[in-house]
DSSP file (Angstrom, degrees, kcal/mol; ACC not computed):
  #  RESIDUE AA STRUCTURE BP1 BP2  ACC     N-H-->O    O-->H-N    N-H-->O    O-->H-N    TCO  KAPPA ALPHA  PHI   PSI    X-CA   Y-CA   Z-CA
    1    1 A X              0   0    0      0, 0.0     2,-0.1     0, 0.0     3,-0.0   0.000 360.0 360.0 360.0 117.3  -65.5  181.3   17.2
    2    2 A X        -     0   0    0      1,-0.1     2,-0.6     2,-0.0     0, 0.0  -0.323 360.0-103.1 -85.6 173.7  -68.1  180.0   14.9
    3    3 A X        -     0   0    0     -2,-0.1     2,-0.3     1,-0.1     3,-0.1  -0.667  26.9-177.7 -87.4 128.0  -68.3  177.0   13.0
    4    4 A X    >   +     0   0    0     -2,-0.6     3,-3.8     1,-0.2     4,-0.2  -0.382   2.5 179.2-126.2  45.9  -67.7  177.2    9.8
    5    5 A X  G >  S+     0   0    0      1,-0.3     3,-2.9    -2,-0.3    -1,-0.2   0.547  77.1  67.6 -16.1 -40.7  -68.2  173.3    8.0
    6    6 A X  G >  S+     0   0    0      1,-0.3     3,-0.9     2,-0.1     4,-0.4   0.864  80.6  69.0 -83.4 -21.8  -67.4  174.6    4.6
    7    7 A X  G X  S+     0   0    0     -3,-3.8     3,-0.7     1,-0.2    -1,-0.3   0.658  76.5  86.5 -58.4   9.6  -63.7  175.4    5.0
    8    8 A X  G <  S+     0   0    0     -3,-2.9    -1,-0.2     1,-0.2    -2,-0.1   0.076  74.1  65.9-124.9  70.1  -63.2  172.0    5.3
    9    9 A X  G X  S+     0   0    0     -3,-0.9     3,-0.9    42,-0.2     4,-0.2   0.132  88.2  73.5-110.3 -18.4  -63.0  171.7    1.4
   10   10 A X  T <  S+     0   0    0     -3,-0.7     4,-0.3    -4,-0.4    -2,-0.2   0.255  90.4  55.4 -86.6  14.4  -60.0  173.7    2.0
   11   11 A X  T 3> S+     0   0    0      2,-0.1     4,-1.2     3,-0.1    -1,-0.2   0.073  84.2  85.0 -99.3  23.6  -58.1  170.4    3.5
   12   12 A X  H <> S+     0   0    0     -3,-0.9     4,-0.8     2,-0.1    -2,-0.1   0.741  97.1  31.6 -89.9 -17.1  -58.7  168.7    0.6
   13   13 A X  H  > S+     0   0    0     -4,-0.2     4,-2.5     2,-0.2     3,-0.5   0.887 109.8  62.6 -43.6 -61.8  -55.6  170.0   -1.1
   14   14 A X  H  >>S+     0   0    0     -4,-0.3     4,-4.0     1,-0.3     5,-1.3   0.952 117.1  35.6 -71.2 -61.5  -53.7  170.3    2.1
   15   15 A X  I  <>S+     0   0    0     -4,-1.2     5,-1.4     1,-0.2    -1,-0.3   0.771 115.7  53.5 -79.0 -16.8  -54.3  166.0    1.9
   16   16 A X  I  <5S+     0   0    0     -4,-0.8    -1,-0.2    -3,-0.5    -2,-0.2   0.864 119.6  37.2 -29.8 -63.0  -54.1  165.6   -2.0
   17   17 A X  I  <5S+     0   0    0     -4,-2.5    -2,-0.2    -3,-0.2    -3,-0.2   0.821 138.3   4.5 -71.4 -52.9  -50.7  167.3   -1.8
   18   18 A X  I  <5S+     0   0    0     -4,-4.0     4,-0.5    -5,-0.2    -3,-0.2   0.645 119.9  58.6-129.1 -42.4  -49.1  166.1    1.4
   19   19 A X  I   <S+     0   0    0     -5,-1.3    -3,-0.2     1,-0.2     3,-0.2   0.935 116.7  35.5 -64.8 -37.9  -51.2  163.3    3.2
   20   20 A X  S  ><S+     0   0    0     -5,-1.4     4,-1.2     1,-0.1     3,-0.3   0.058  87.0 105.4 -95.5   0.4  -51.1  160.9    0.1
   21   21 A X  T  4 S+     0   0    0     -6,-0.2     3,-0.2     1,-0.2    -1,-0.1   0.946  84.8  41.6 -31.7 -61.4  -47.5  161.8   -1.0
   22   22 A X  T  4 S+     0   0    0     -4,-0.5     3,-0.3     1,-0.2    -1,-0.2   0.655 111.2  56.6 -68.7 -17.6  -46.0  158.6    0.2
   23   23 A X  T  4 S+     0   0    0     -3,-0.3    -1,-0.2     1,-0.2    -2,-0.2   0.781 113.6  33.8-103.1 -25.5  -48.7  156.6   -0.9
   24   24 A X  S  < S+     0   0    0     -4,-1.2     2,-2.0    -3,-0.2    -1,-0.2   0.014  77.9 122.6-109.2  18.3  -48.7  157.6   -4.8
   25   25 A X        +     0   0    0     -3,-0.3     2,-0.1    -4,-0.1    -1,-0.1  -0.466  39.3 134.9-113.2  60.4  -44.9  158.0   -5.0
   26   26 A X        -     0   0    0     -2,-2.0    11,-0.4     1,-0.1     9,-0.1  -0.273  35.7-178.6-113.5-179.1  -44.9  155.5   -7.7
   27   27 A X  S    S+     0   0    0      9,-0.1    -1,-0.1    -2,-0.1    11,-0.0   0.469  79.2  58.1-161.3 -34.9  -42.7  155.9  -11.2
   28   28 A X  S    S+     0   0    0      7,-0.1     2,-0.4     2,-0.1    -2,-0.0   0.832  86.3  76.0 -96.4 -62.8  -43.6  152.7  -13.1
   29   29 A X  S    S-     0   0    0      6,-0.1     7,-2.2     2,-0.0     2,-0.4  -0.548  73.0-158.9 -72.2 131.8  -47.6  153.0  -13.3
   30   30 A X  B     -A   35   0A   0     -2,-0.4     2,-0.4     5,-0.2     5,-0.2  -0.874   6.9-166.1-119.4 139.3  -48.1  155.9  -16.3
   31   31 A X  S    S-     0   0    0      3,-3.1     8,-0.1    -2,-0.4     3,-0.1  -0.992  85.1  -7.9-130.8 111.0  -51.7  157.9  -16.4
   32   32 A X  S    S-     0   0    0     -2,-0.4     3,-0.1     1,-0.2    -1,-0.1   0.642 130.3 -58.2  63.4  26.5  -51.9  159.6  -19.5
   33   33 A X  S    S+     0   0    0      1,-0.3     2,-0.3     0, 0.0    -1,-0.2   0.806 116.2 107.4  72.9  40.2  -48.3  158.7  -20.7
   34   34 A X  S    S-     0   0    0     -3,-0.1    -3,-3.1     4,-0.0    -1,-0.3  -0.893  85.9-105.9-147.6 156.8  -46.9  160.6  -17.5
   35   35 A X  B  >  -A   30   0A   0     -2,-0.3     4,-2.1    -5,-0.2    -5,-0.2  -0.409  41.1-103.2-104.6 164.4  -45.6  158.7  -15.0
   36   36 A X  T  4 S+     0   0    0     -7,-2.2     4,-0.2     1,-0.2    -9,-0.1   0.555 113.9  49.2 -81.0 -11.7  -48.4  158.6  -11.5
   37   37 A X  T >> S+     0   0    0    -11,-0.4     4,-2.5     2,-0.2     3,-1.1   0.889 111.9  46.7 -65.9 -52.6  -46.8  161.1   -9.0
   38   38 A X  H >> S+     0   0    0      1,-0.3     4,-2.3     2,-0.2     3,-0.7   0.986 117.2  50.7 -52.7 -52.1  -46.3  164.1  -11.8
   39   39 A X  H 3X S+     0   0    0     -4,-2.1     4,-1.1     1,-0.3    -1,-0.3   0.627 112.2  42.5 -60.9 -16.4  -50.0  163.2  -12.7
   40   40 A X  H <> S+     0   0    0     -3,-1.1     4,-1.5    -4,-0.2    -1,-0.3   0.821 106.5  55.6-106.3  -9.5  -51.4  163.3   -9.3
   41   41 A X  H << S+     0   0    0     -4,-2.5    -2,-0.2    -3,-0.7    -3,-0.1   0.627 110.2  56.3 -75.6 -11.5  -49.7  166.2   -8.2
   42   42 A X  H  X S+     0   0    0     -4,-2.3     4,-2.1    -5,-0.5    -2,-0.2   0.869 102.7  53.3 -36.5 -70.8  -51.5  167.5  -11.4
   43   43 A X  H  X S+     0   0    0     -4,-1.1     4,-1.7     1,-0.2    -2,-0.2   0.833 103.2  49.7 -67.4 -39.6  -54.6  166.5  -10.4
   44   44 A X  H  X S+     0   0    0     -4,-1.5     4,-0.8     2,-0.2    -1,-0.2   0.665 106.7  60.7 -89.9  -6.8  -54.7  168.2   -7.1
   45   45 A X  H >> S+     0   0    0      2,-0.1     3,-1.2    -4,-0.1     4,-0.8   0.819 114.9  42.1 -61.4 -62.8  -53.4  172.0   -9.1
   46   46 A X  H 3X S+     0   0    0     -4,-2.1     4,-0.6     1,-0.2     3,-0.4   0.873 117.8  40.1 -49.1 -41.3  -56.5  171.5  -10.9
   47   47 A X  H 3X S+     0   0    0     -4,-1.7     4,-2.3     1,-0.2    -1,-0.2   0.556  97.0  75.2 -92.7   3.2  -58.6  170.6   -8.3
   48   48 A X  H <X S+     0   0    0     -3,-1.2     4,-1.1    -4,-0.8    -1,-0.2   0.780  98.7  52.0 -63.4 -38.6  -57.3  173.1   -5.5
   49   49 A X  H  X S+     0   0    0     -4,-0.8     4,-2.6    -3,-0.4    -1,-0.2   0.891 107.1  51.9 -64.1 -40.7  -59.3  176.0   -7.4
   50   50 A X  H  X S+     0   0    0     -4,-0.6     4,-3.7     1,-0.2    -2,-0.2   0.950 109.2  50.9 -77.7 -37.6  -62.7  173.8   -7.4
   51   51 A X  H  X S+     0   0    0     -4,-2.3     4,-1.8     1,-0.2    -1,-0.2   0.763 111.9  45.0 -73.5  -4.6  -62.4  173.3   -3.5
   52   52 A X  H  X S+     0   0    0     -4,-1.1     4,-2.4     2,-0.2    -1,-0.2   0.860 112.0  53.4 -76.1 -36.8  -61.9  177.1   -2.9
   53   53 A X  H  X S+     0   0    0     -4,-2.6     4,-4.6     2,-0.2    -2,-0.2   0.952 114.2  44.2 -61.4 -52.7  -64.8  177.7   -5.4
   54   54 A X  H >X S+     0   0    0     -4,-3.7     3,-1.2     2,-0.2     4,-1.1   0.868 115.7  42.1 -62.4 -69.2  -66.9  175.2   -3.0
   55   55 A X  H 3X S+     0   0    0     -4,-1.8     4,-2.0     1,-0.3     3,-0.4   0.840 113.9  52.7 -81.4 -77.0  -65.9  176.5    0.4
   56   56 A X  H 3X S+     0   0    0     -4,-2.4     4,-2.8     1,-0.2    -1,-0.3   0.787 111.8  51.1 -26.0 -50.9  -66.4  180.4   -1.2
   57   57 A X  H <X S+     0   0    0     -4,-4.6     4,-3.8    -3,-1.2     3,-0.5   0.980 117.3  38.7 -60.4 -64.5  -70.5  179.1   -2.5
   58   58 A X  H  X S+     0   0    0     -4,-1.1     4,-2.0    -3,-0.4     6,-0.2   0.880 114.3  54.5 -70.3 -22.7  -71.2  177.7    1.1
   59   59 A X  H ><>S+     0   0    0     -4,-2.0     3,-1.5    -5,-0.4     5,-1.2   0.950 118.8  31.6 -47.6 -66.1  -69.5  180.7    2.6
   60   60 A X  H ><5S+     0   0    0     -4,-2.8     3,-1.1    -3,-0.5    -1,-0.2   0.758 112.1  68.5 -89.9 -37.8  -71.7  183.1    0.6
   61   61 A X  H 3<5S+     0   0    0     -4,-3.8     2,-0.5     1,-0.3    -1,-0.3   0.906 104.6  42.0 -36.2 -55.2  -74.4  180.3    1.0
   62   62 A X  T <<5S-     0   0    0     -4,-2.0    -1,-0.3    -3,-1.5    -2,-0.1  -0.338 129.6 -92.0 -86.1  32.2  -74.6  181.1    5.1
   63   63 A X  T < 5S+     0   0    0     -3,-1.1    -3,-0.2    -2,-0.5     2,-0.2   0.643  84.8 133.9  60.2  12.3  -74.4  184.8    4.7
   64   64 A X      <       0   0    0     -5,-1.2    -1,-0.1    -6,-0.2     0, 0.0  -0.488 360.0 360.0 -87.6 164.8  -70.6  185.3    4.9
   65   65 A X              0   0    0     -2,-0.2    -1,-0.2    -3,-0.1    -5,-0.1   0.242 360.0 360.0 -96.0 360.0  -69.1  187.6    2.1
């Protein structure tokens, strides 16, 4: 099996989403008039597409299709 460094832009969702759940699971502090859970599970929809884009570039970077 080779190594493949750039998939691991693809755990950066996985820990957005699920590792830092507990830690942001706040109701009180508001980011952008929404309260800071809705908003960070916001922030990691949006930013699940940009880490796919980066792990796809290095892929293609290294000769993978």
């Amino acid at each position: 099996m080779q190594k493949r460094p750039a998939l691991l832009w693809l755990l950066a969702p996985y820990a957005l989403y699920l590792g830092a759940l507990p830690l942001v699971d706040r109701v009180h502090p508001t980011v952008l008039g929404l309260p800071f859970l809705f908003f960070w599970l916001l922030l990691a929809t949006l930013l699940t597409p940009v880490a796919v884009l980066l792990a796809r570039r290095a892929d293609r970077k290294r000769g993978r299709a």
